[in-house]
C-alpha positions in Angstrom: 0.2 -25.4 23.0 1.8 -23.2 20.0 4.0 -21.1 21.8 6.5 -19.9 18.9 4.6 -21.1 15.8 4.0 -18.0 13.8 1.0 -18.2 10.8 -1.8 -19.4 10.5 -2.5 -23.6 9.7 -6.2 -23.0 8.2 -7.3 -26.5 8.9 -5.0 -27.7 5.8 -1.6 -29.9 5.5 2.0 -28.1 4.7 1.7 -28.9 1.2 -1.8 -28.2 0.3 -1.4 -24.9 2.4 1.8 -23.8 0.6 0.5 -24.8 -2.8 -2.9 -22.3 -1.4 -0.4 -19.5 -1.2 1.0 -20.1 -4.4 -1.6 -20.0 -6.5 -3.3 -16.8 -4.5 -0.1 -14.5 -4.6 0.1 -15.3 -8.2 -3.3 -14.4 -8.9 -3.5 -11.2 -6.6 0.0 -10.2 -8.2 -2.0 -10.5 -11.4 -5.2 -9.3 -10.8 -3.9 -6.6 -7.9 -7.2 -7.0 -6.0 -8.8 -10.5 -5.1 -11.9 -11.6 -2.9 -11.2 -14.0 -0.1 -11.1 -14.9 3.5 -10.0 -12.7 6.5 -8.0 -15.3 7.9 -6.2 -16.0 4.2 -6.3 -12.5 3.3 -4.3 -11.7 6.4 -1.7 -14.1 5.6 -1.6 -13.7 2.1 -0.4 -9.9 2.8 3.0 -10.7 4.5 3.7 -13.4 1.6 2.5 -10.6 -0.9 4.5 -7.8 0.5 7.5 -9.9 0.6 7.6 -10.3 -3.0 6.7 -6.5 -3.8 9.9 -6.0 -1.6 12.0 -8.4 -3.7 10.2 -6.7 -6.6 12.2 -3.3 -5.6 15.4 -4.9 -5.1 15.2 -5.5 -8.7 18.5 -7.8 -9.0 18.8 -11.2 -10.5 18.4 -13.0 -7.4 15.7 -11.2 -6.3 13.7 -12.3 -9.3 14.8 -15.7 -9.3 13.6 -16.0 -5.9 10.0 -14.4 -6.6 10.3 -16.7 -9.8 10.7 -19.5 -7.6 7.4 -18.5 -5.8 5.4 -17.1 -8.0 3.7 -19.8 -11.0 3.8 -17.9 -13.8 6.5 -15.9 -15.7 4.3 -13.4 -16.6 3.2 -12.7 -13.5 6.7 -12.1 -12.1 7.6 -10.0 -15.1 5.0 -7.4 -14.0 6.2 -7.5 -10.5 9.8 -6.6 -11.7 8.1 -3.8 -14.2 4.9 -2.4 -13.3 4.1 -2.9 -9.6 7.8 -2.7 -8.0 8.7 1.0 -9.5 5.0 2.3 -8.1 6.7 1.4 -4.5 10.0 2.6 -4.8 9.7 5.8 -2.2 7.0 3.3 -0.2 8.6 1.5 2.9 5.8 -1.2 3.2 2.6 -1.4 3.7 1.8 -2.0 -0.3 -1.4 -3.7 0.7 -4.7 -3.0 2.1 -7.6 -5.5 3.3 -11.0 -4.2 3.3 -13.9 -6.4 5.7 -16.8 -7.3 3.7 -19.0 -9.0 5.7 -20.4 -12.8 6.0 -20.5 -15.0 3.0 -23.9 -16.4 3.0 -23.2 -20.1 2.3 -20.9 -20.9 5.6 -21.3 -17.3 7.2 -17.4 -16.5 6.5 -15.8 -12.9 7.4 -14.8 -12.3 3.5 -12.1 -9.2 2.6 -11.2 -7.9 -0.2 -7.2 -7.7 -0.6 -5.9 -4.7 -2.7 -3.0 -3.1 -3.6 -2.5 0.2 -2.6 -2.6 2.5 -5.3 -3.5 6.3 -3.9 -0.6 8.8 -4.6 0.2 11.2 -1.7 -2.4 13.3 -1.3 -2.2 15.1 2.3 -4.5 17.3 3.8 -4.2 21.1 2.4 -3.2 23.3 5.4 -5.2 25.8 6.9 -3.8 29.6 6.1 -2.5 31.0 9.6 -5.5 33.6 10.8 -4.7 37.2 10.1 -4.0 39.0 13.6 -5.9 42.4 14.3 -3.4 45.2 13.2 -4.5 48.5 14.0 -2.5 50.0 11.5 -3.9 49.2 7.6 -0.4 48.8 6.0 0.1 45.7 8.4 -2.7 44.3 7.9 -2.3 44.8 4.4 1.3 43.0 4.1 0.4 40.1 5.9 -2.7 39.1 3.9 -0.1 39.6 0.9 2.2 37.2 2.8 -0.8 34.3 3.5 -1.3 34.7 -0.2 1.6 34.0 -1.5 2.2 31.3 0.8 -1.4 29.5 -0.4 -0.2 30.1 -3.8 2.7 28.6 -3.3 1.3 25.4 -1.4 -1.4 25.2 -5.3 1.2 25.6 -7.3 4.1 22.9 -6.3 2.1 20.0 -4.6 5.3 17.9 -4.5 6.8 20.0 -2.0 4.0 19.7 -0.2 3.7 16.0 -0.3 8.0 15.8 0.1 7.3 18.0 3.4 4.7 15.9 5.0 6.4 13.2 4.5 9.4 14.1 6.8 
């Protein structure tokens, strides 16, 4: 029994399997989107968000450790510069695996592995519903006041996004 043993083996020795992981962070770091497995694109995600983590610490070590990981220079150079800074107000979850179906040789589950890339974008909220004044002046100062509040909402959507996001 595996009680304890976190990860999957994917029918491959420690080597081969490390060497696997290697090669795909490297490429989906490069390419930011890559084709594969369920099974590999599930644990290619922790590996991956580990390094976009290191990636925002941004010091020395950090990169020397992603270096250590990652095969190519270039590829860690982007990490450091391009894709890092995109997550700095992000607390995880860089990544996002999309089911594709079965691949028609073997009848694998293949996913699509992407980085996440939309920028915050919430849901525009609904105006409050005028209530039935009897008097005309009300009525008239409280549409004013859903107005100006819609207005506002159009014309700073950072605020909005920075308030939904506490």
């Amino acid at each position: 029994m595996r009680h304890n043993k976190a990860g999957r083996r994917l029918g491959r020795t420690t080597s081969h399997r490390v060497a696997m992981f290697r090669n795909m962070v490297t490429s989906f770091l490069n390419h930011e989107r890559i084709t594969t497995t369920d099974a590999k694109a599930k644990e290619l995600r922790s590996i991956a968000e580990k390094m976009i983590t290191l990636g925002k610490r941004g010091d020395l070590h950090a990169m020397r450790q992603a270096a250590s990981f990652i095969r190519e220079k270039s590829v860690v150079t982007k990490l450091f510069t391009e894709i890092a800074p995109r997550y700095a107000d992000r607390q995880g979850g860089y990544t996002r695996i999309v089911k594709l179906g079965l691949r028609p040789g073997d009848n694998a589950s293949l996913s699509i592995i992407e980085l996440v890339s939309e920028p915050c974008n919430p849901k525009p909220k609904k105006a409050p519903a005028a209530k039935p004044v009897s008097q005309p002046v009300a009525a008239a100062v409280a549409a004013e006041e859903v107005v100006e509040a819609a207005q506002t909402n159009i014309a700073d959507p950072d605020a909005v996004c920075e308030a939904s996001e506490d």
